[in-house]
PQR file of N, CA, C, O and H, with PARSE charges and radii, in Angstrom:
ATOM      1  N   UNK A   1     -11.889   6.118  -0.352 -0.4000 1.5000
ATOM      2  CA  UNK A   1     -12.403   4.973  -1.060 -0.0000 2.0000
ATOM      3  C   UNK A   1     -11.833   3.709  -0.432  0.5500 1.7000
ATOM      4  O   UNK A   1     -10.797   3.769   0.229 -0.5500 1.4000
ATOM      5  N   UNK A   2     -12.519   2.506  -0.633 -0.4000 1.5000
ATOM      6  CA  UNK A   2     -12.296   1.296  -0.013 -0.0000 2.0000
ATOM      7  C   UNK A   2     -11.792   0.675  -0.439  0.5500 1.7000
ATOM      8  O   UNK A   2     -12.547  -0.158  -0.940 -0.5500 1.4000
ATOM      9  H   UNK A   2     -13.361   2.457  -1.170  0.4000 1.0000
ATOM     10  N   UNK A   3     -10.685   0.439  -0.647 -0.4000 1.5000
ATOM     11  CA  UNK A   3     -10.026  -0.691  -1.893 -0.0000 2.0000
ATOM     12  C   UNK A   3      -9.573  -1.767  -1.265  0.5500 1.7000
ATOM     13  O   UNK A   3      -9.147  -1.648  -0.116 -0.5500 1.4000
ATOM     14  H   UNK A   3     -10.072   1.116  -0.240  0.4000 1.0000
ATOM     15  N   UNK A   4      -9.589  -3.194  -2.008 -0.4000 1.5000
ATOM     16  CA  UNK A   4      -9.530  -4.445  -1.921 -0.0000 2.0000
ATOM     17  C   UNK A   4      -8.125  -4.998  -1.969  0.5500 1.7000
ATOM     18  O   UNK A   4      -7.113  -4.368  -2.276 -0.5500 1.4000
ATOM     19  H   UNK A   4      -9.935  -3.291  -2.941  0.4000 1.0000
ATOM     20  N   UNK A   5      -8.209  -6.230  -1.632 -0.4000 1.5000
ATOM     21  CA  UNK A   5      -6.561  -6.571  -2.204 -0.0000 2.0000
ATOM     22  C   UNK A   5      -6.888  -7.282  -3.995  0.5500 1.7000
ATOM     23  O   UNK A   5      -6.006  -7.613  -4.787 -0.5500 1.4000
ATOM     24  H   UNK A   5      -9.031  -6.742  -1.383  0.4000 1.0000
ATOM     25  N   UNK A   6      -8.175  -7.343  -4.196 -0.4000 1.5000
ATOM     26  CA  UNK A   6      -8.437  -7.608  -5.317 -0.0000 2.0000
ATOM     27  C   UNK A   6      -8.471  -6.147  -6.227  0.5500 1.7000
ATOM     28  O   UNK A   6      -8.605  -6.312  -7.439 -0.5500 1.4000
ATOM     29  H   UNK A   6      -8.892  -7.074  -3.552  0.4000 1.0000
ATOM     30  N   UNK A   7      -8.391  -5.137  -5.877 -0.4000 1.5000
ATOM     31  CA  UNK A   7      -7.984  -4.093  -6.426 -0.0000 2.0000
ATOM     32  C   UNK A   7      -6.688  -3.614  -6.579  0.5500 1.7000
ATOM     33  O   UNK A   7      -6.216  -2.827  -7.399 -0.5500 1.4000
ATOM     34  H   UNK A   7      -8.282  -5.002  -4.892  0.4000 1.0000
ATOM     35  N   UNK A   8      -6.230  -4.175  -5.721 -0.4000 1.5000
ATOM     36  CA  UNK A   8      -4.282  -4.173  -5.746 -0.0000 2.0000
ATOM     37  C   UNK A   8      -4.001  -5.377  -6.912  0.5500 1.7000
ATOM     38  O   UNK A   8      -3.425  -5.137  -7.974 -0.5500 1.4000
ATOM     39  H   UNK A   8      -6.613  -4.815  -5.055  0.4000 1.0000
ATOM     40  N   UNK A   9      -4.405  -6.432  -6.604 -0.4000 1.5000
ATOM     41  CA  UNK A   9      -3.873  -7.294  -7.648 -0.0000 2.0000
ATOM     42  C   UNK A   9      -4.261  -6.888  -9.242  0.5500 1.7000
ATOM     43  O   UNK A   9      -3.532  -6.972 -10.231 -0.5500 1.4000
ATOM     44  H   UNK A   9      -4.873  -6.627  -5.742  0.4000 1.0000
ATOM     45  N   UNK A  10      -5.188  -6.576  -9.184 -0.4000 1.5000
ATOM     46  CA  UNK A  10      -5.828  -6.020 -10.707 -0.0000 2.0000
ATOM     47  C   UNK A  10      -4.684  -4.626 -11.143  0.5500 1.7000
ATOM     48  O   UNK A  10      -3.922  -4.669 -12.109 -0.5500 1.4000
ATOM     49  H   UNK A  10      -5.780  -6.507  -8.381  0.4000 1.0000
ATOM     50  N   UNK A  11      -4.761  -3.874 -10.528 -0.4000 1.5000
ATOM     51  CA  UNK A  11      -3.059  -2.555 -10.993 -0.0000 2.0000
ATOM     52  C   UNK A  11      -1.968  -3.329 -10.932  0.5500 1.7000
ATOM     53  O   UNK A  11      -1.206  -3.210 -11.891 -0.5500 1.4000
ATOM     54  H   UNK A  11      -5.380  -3.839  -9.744  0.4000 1.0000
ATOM     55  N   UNK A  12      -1.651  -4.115 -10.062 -0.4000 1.5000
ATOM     56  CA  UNK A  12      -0.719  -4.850 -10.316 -0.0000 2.0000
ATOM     57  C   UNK A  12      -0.150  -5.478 -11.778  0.5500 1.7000
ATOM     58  O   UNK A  12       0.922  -5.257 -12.342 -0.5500 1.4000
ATOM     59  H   UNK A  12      -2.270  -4.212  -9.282  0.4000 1.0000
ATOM     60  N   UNK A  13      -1.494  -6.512 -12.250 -0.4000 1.5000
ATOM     61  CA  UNK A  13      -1.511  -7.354 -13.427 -0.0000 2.0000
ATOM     62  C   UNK A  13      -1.174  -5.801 -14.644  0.5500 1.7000
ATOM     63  O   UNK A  13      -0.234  -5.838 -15.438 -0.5500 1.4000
ATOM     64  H   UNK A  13      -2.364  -6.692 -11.792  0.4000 1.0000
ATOM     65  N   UNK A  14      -2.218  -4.460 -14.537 -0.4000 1.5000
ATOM     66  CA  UNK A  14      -2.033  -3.725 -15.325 -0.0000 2.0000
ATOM     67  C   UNK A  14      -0.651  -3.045 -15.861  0.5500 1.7000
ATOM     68  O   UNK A  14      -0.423  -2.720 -17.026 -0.5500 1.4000
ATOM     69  H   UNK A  14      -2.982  -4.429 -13.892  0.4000 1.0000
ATOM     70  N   UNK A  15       0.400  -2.877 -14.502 -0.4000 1.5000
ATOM     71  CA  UNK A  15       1.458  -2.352 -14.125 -0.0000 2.0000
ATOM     72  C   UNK A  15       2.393  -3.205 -15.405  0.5500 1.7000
ATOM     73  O   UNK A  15       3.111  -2.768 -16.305 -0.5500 1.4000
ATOM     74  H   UNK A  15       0.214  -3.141 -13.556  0.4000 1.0000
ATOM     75  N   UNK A  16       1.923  -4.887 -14.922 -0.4000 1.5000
ATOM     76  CA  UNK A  16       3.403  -5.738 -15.856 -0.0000 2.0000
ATOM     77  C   UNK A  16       2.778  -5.928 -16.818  0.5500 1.7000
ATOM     78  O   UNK A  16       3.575  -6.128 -17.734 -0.5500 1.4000
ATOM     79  H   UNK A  16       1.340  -5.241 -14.191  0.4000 1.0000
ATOM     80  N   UNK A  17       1.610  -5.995 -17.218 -0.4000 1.5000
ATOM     81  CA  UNK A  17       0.963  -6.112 -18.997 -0.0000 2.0000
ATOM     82  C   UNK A  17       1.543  -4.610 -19.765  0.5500 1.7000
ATOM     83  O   UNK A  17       2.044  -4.612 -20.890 -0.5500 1.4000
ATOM     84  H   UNK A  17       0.962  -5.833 -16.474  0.4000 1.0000
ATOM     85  N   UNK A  18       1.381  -3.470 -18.995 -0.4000 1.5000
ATOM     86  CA  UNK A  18       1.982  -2.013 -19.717 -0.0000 2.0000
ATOM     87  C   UNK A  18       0.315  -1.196 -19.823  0.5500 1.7000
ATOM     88  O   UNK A  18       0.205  -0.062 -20.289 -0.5500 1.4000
ATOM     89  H   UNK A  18       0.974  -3.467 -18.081  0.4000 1.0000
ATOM     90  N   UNK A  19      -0.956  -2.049 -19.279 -0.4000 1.5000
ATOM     91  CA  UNK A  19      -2.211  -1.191 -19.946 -0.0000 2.0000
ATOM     92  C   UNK A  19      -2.042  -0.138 -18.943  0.5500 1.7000
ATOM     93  O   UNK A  19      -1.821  -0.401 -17.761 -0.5500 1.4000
ATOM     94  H   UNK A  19      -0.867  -2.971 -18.901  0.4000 1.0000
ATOM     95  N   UNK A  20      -2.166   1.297 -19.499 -0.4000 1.5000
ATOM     96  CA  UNK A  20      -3.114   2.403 -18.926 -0.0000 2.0000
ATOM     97  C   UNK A  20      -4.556   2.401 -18.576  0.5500 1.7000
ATOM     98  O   UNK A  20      -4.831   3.191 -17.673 -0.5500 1.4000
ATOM     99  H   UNK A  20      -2.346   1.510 -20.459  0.4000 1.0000
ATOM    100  N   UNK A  21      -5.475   1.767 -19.023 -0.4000 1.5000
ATOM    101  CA  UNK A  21      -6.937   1.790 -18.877 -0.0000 2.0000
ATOM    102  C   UNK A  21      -6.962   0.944 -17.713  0.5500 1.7000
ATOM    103  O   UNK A  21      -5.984   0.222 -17.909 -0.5500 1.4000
ATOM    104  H   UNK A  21      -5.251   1.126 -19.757  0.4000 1.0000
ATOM    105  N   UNK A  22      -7.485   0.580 -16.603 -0.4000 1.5000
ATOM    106  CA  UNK A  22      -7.942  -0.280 -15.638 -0.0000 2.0000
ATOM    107  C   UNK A  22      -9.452  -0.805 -15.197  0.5500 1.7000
ATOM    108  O   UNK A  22     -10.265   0.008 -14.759 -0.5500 1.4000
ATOM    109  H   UNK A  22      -8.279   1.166 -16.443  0.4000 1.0000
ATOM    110  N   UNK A  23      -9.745  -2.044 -15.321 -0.4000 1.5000
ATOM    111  CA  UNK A  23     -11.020  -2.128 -15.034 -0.0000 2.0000
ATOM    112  C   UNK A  23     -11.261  -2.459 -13.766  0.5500 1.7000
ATOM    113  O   UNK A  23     -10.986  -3.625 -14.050 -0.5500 1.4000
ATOM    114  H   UNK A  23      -9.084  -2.705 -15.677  0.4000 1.0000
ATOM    115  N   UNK A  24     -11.550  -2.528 -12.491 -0.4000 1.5000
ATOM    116  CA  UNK A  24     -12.165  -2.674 -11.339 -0.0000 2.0000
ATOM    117  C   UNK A  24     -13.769  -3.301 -11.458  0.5500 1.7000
ATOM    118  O   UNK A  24     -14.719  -2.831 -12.084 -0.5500 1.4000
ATOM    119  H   UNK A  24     -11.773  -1.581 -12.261  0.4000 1.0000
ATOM    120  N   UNK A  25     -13.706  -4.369 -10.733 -0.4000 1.5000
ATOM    121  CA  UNK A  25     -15.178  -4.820 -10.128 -0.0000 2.0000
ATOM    122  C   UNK A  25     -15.725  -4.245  -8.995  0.5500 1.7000
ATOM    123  O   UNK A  25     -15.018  -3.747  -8.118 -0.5500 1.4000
ATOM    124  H   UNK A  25     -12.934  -4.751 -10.225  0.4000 1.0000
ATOM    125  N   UNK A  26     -16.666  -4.270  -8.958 -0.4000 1.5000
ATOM    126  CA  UNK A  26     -17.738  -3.309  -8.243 -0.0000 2.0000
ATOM    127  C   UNK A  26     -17.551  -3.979  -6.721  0.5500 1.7000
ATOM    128  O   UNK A  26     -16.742  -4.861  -6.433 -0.5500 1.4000
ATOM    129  H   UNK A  26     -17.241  -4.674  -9.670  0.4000 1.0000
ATOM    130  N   UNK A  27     -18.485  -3.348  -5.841 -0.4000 1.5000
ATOM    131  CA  UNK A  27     -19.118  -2.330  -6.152 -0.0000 2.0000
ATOM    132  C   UNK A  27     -17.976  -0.975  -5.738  0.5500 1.7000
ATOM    133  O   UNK A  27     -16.957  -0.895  -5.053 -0.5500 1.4000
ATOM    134  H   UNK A  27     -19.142  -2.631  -6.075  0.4000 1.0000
ATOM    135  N   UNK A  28     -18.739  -0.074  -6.522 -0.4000 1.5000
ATOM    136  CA  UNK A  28     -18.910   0.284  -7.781 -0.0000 2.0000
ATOM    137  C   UNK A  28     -17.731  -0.304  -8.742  0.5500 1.7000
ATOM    138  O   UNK A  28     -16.521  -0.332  -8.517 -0.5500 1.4000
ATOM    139  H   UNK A  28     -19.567  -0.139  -7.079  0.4000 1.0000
ATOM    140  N   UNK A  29     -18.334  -0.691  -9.695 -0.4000 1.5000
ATOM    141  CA  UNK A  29     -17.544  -1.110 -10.832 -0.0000 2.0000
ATOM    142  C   UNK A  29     -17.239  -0.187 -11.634  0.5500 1.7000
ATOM    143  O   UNK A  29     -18.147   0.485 -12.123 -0.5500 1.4000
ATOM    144  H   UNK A  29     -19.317  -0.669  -9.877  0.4000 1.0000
ATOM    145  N   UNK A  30     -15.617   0.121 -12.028 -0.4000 1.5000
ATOM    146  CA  UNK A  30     -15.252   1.171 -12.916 -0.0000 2.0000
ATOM    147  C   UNK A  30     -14.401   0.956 -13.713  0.5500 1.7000
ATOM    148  O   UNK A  30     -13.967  -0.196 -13.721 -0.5500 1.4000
ATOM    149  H   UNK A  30     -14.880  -0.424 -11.630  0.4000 1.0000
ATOM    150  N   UNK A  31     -13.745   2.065 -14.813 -0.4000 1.5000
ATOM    151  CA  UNK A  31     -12.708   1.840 -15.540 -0.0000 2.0000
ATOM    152  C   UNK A  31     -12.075   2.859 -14.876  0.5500 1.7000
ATOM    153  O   UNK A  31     -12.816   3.607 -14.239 -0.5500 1.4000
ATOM    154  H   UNK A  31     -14.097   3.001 -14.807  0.4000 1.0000
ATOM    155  N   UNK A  32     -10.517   3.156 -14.852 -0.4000 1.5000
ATOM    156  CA  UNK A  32      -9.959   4.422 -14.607 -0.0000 2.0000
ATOM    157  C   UNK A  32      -8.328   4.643 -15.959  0.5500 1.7000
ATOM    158  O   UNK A  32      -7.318   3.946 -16.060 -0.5500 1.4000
ATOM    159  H   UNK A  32      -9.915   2.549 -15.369  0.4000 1.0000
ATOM    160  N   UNK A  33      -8.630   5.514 -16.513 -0.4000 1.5000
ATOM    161  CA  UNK A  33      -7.584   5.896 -17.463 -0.0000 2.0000
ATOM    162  C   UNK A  33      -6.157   6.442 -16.464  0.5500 1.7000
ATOM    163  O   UNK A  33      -6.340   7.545 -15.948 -0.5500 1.4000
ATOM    164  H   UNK A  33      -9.450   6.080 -16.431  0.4000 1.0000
ATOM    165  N   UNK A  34      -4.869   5.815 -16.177 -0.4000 1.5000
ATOM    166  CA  UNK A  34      -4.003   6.200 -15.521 -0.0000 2.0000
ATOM    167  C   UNK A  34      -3.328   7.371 -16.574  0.5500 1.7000
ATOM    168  O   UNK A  34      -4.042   7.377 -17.577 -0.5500 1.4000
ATOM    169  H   UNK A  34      -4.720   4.919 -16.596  0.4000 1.0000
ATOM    170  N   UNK A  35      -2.443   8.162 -16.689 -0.4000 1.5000
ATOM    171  CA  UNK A  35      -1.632   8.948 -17.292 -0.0000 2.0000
ATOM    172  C   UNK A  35      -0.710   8.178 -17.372  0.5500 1.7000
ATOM    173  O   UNK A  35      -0.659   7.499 -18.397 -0.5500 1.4000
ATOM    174  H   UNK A  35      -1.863   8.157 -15.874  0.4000 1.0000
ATOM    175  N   UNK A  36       0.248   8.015 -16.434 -0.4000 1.5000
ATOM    176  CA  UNK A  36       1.627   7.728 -16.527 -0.0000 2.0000
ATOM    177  C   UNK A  36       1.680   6.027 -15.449  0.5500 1.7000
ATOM    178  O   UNK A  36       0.838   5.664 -14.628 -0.5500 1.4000
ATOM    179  H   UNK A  36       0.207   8.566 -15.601  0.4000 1.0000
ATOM    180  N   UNK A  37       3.196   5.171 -15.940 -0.4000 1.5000
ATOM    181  CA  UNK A  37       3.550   4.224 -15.178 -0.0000 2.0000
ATOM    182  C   UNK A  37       3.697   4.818 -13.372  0.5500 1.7000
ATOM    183  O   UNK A  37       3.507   4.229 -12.308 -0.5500 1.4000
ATOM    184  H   UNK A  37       3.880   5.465 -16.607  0.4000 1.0000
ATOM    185  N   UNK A  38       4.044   5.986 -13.642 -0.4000 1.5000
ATOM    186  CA  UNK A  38       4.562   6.466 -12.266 -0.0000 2.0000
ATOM    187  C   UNK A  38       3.130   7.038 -10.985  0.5500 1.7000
ATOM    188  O   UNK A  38       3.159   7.065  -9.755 -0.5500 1.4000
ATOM    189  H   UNK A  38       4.198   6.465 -14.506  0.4000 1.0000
ATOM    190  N   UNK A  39       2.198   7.361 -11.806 -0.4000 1.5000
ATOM    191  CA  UNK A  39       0.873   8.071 -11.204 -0.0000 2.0000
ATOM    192  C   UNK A  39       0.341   6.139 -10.858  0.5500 1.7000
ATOM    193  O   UNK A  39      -0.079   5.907  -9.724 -0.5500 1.4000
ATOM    194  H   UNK A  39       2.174   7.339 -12.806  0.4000 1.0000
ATOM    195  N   UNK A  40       0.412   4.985 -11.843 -0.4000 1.5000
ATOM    196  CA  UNK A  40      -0.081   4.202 -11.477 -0.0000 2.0000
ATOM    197  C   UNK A  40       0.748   3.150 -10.547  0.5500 1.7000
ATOM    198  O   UNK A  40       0.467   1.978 -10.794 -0.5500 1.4000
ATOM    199  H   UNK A  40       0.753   5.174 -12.764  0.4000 1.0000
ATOM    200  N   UNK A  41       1.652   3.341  -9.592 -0.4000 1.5000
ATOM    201  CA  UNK A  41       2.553   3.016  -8.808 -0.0000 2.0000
ATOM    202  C   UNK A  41       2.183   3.813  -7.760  0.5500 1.7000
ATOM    203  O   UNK A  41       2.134   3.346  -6.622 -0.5500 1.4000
ATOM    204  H   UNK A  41       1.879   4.294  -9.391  0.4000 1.0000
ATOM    205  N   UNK A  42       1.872   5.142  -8.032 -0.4000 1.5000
ATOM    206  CA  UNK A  42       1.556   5.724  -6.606 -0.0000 2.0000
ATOM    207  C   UNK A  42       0.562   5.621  -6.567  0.5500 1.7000
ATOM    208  O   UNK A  42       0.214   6.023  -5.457 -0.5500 1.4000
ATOM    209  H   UNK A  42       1.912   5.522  -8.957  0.4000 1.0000
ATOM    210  N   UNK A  43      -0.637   5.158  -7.371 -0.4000 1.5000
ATOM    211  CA  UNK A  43      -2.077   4.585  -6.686 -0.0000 2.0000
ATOM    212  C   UNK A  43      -1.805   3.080  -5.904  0.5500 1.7000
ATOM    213  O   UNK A  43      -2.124   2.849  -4.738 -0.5500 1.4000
ATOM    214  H   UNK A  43      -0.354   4.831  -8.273  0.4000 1.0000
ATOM    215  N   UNK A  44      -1.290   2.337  -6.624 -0.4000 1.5000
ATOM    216  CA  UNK A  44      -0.902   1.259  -6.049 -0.0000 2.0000
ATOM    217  C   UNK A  44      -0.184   1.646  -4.467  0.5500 1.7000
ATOM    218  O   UNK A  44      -0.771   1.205  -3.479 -0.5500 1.4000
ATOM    219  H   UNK A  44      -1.031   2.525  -7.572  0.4000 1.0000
ATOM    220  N   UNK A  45       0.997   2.416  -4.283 -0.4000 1.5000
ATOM    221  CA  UNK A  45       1.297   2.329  -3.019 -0.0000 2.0000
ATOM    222  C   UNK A  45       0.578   2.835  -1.850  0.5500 1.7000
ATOM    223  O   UNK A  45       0.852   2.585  -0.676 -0.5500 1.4000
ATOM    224  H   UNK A  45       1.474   2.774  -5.086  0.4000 1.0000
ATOM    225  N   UNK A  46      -0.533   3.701  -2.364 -0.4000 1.5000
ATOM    226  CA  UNK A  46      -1.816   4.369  -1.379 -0.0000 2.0000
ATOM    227  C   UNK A  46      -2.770   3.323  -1.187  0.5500 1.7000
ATOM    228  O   UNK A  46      -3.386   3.380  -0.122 -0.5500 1.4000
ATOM    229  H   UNK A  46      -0.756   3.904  -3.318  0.4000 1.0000
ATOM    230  N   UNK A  47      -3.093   2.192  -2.116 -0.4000 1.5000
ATOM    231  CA  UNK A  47      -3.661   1.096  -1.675 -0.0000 2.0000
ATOM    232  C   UNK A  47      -3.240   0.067  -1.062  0.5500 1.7000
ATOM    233  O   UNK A  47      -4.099  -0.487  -0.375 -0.5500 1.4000
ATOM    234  H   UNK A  47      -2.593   2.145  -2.981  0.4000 1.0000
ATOM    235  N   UNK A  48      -1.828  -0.569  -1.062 -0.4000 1.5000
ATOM    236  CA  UNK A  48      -1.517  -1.067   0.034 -0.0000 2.0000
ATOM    237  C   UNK A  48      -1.074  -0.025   1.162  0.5500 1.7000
ATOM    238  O   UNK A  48      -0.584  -0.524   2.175 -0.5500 1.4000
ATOM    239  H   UNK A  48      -1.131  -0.119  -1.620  0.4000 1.0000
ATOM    240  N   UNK A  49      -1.156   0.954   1.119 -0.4000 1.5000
ATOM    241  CA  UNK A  49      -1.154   0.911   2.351 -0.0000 2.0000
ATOM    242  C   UNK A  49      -2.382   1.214   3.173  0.5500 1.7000
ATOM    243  O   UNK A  49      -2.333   1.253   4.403 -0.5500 1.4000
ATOM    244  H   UNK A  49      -1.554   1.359   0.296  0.4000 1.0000
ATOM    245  N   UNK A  50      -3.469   1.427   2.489 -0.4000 1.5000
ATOM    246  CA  UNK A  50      -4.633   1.385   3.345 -0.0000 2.0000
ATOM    247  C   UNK A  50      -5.371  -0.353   3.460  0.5500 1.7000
ATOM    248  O   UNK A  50      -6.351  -0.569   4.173 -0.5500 1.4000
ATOM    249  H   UNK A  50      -3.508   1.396   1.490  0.4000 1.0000
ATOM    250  N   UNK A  51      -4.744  -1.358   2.700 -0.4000 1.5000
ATOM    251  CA  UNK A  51      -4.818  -2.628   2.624 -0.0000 2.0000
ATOM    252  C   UNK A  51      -4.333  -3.641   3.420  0.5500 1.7000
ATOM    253  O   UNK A  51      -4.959  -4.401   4.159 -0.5500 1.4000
ATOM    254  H   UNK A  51      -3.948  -1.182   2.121  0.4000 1.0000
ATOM    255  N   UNK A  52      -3.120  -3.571   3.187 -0.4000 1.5000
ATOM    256  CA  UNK A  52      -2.077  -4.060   4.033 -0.0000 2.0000
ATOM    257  C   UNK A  52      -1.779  -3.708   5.284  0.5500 1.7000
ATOM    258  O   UNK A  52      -1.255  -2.603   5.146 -0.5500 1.4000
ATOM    259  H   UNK A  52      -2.612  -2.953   2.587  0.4000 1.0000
ATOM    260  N   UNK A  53      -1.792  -3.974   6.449 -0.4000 1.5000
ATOM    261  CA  UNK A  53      -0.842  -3.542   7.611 -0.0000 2.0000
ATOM    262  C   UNK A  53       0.440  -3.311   7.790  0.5500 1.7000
ATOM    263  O   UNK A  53       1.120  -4.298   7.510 -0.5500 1.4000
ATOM    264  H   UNK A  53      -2.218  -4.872   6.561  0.4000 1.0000
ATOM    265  N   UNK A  54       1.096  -2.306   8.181 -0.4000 1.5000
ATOM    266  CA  UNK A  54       2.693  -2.350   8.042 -0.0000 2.0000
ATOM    267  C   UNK A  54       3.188  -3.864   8.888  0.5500 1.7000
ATOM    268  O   UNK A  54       2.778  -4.215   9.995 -0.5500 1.4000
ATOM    269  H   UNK A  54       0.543  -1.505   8.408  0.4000 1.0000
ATOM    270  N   UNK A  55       4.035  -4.499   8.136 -0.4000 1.5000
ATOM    271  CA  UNK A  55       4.809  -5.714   8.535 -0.0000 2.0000
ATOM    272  C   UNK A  55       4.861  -5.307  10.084  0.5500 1.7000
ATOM    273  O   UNK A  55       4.429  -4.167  10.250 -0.5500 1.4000
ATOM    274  H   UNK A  55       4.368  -4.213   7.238  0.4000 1.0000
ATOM    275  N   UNK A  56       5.272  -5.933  11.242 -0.4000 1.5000
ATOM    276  CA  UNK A  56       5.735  -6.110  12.605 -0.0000 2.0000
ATOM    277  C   UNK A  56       5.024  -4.900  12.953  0.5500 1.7000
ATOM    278  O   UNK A  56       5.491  -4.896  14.092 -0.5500 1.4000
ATOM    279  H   UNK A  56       5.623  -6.859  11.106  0.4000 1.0000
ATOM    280  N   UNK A  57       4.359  -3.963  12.943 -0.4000 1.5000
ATOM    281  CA  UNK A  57       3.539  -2.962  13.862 -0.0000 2.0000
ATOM    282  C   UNK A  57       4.211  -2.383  14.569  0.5500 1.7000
ATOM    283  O   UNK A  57       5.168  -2.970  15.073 -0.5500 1.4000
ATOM    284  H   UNK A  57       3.979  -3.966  12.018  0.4000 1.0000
ATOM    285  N   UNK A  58       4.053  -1.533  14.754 -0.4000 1.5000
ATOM    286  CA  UNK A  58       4.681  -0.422  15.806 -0.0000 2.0000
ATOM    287  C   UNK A  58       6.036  -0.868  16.265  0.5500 1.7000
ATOM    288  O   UNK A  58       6.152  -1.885  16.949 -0.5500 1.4000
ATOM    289  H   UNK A  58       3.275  -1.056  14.345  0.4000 1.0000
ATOM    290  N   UNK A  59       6.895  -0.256  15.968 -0.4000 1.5000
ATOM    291  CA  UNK A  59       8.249  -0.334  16.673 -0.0000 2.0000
ATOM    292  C   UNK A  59       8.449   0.407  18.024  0.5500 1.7000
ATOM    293  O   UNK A  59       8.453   1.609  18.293 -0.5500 1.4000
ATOM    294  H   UNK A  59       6.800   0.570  15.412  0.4000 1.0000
ATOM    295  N   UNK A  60       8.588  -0.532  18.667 -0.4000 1.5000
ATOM    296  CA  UNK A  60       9.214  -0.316  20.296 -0.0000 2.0000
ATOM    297  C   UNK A  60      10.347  -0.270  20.783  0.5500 1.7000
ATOM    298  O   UNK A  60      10.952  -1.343  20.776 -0.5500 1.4000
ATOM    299  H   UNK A  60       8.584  -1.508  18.449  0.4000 1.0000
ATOM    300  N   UNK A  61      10.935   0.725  21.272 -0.4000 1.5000
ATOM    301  CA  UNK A  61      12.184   0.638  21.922 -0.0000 2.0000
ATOM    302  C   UNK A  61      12.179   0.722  23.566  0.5500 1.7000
ATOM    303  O   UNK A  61      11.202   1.232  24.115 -0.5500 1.4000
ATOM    304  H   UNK A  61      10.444   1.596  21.278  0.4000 1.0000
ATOM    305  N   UNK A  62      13.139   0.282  24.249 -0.4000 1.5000
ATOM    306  CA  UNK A  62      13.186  -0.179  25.571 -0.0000 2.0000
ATOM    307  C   UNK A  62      14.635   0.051  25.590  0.5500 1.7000
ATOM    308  O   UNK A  62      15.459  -0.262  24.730 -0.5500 1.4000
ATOM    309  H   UNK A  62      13.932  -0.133  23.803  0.4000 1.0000
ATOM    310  N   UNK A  63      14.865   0.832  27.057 -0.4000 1.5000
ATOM    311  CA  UNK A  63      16.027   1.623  27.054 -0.0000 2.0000
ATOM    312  C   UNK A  63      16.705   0.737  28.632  0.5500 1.7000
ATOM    313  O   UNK A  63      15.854   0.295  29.404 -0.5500 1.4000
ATOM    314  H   UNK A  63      14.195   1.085  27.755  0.4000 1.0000
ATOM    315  N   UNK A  64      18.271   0.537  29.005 -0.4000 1.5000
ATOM    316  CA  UNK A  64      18.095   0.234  30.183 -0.0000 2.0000
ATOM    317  C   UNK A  64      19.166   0.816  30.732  0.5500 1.7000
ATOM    318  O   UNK A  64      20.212   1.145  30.173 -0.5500 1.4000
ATOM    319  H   UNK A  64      18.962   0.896  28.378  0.4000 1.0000
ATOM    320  N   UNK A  65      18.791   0.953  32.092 -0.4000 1.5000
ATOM    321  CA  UNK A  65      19.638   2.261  32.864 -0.0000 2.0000
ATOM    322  C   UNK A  65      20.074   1.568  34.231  0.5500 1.7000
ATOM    323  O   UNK A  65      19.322   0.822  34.858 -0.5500 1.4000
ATOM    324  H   UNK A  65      17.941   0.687  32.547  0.4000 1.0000
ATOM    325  N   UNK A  66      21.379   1.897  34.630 -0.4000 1.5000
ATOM    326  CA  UNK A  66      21.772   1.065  35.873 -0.0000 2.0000
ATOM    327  C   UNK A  66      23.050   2.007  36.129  0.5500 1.7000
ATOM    328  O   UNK A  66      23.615   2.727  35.306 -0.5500 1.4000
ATOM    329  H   UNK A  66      21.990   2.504  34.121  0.4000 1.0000
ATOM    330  N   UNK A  67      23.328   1.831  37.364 -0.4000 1.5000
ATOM    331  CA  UNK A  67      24.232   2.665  38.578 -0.0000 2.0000
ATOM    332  C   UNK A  67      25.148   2.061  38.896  0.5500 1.7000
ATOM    333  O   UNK A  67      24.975   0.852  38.750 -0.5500 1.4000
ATOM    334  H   UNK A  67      22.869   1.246  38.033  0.4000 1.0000
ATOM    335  N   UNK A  68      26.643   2.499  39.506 -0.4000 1.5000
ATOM    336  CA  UNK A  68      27.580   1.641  39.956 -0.0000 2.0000
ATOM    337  C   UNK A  68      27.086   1.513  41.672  0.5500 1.7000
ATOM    338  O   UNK A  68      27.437   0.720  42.545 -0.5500 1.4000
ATOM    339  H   UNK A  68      26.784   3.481  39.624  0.4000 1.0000
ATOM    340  N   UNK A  69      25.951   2.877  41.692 -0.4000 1.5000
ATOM    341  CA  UNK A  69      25.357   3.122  43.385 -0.0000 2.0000
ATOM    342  C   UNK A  69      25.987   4.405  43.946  0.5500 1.7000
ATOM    343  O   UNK A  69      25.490   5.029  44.883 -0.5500 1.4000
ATOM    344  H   UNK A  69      25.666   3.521  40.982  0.4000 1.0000
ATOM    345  N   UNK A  70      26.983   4.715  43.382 -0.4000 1.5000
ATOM    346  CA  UNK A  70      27.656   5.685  43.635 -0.0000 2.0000
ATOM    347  C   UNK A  70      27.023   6.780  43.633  0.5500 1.7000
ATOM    348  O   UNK A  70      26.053   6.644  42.888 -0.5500 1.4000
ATOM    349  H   UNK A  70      27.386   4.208  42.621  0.4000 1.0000
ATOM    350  N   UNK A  71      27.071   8.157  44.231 -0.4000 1.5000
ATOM    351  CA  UNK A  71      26.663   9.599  43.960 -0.0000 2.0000
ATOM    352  C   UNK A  71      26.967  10.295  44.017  0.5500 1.7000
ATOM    353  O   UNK A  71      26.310  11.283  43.690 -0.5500 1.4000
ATOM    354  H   UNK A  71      27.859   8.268  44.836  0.4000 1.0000
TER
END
């Protein structure tokens, strides 16, 4: 599914009000009944991360290697 950052902010608002029920704007427009604070935190963290980009991208390391010449 495709989720928005306007779908993150909306669980968000739900998360600090305390509602279980969630409404979403379309398309498709839905309600979704969460169970628990904890099931609706891990929807939230599966949507940023298909939302968001991880901060700084790919971590690179670069190694450096040097000789006295000797063998």
């Amino acid at each position: 599914m495709a989720w928005t950052q306007a779908d993150i902010d909306t669980l968000r608002a739900a998360i600090a009000s305390g509602a279980t029920r969630v409404s979403y704007s379309g398309p498709p427009a839905r309600s979704i009944d969460y169970r628990s604070l904890a099931e609706m935190r891990e929807i939230l963290a599966l949507m940023e991360g298909e939302v968001v980009p991880p901060a700084g991208g790919a971590t690179t390391y670069r190694l450096a290697q040097w000789s006295k010449g000797f063998r």
